[in-house]
N, C-alpha and C positions, 0 to 999 in steps of 0.2 A: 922329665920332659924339658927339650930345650929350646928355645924359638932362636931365628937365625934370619937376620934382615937382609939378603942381599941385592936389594934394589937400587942402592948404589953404584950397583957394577952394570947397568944395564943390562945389556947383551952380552955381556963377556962375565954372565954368572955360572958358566957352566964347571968352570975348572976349580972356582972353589966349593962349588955346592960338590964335587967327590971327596976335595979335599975333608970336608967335612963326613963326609958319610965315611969316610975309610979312617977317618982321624980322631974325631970330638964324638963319635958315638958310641954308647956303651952296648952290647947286646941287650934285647928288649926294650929300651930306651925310642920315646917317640922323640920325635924331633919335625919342627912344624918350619917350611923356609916360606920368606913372603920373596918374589920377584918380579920385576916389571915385565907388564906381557905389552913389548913394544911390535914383536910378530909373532903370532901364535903359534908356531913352530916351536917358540920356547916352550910352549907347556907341553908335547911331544918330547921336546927333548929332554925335559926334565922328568917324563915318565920313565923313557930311553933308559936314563943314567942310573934313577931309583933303583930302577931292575939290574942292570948292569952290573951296581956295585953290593947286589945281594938285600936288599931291603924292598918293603911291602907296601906298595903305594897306599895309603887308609883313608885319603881322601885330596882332591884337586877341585878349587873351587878360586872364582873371579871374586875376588874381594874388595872391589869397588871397581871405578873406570880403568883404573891402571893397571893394576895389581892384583898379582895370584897368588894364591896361600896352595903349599903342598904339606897333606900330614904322611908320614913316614914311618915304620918302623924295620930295626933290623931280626929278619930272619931267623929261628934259634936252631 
């Protein structure tokens, strides 16, 4: 399991959170990213990409005022 903060990218977390999923993931490997939900279109998008790039949404939850936590796994 590997946790991945990208809430320093605001809005422009989209291109590394593939990076990651096509890159720093092992098959079976959970991987949890936190992001700022500054318009919640992000956490759509980030369901979007989950799927996209062949992994298993396993859980999307508001983690405080700001911030959304996604659990992930890849696909076997």
């Amino acid at each position: 399991m590997k946790r991945f903060d990208l809430r320093h990218l605001k809005n422009d977390f989209a291109g590394r959170l593939k990076e990651i999923l096509n890159n720093e993931l092992q098959k079976e490997e959970v991987g949890i990213f936190l992001f700022e939900v500054i318009d919640f279109d992000n956490v759509q998008k980030s369901a979007d990409i989950v799927d996209e790039c062949g992994y298993i949404l396993m859980n999307s939850l508001r983690f405080n005022e700001v911030d959304w936590t996604i659990v992930v796994k890849k696909a076997s």
